[in-house]
N, C-alpha and C positions, 0 to 999 in steps of 0.2 A: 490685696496687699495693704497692710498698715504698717506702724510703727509697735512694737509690744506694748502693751498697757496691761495697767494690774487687774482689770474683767476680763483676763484671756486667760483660760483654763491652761496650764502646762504639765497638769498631773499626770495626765493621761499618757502625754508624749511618749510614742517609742518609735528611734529609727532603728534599733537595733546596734547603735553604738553609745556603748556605757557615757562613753567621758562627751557626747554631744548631748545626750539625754537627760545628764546629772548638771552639765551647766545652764541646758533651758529651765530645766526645773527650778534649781535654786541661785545659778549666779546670775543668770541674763538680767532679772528685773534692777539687781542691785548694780550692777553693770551701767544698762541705761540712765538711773537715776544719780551715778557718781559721774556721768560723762565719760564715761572706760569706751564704752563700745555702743552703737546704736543697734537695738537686736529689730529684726521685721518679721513680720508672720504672715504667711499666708493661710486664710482661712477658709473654711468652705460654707456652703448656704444656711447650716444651725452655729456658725463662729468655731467650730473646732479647729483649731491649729494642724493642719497638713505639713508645714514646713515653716522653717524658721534659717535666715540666718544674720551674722552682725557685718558691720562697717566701721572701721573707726584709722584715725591718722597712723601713720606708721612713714618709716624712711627707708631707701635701698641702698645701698654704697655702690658708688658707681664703680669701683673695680673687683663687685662682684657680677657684673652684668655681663655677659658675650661680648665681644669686641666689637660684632655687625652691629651692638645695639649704640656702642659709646660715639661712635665715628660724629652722628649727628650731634650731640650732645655738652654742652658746654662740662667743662674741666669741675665743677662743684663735684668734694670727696663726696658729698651725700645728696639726694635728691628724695621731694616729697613722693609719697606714695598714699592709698588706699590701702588699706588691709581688709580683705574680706576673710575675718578671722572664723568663721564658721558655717558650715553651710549643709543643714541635715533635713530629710522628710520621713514622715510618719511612717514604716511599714505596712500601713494599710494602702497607700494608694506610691508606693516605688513602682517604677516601672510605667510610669505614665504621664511623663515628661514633666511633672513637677519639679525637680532638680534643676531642668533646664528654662525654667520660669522663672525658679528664685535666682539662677544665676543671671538672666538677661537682666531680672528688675534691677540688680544688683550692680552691675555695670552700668544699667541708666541710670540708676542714684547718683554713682559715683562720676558720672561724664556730666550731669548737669550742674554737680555742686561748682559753687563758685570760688570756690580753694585748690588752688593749681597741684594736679599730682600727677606725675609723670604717667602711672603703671596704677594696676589691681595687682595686689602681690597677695596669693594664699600660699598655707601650709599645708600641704597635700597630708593625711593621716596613714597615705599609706598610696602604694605601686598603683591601684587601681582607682583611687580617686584623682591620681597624677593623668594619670591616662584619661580621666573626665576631662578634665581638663585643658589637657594637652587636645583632645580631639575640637575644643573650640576656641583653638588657635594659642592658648598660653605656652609660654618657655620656659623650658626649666633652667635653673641654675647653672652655669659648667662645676661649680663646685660641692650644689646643694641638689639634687636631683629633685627631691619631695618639696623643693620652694621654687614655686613657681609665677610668673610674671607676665602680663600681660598688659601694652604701650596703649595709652590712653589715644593715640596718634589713630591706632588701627577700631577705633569706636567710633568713629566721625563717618564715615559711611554707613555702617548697620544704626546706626542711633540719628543719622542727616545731622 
């Protein structure tokens, strides 16, 4: 796992979803380099790009949150957050828990930086990436089902 840099081939990239394929290719570097999003890639032993995804600041309102979540939580209408705004792997090696690589690195990134954010908040692209999701441990919205969030609170045991 690195940070993307401009010697990492992205041409080749296919997850098999258009709109994550077309921004590794041509938005991510630009991305990285305006400070928009920080993209990372996972590579394999000749540098090929297996998987990629970004990190970058974002906020939740807190009365978009569950009520079980607010209880704890001081009265601010908005709280910092993590956005883990993308997160796709090659279809040559899907199915072989690389997904669930880039999502751990991706929650350690974002539990050790030193900038306070409540949650990991993604935007599911769809029913079945919610359900990735959801099966390791995110919440979804009461109002937004496909935006989902996950308490920076519940990382302090799997991450010590």
């Amino acid at each position: 796992m690195e940070p993307l840099a401009p010697h990492h081939d992205r041409s080749g990239f296919d997850s098999g979803v258009e709109a994550l394929d077309r921004y590794f290719r041509i938005q991510a570097g630009q991305d990285a380099r305006k400070l928009i999003a920080a993209p990372f890639v996972l590579l394999d032993e000749q540098d090929r790009v297996l998987g990629y995804y970004t990190l970058s600041a974002t906020s939740i309102a807190l009365a978009e949150l569950p009520a079980a979540e607010t209880r704890r939580l001081p009265r601010y209408p908005v709280l910092p957050a993590t956005l883990l705004g993308r997160l796709a792997v090659d279809r040559r090696v899907q199915g072989h828990g690389h997904g669930l690589f880039l999502l751990a690195d991706a929650l350690h990134r974002a539990l050790r930086s030193e900038i306070a954010s409540f949650a990991v908040v993604v935007d599911a692209k769809d029913t079945g990436a919610a359900r990735f999701y959801q099966r390791e441990g995110f919440l979804a919205l009461p109002e937004q089902p496909l935006k989902l969030f996950l308490p920076m609170a519940s990382l302090t045991k799997p991450f010590g």
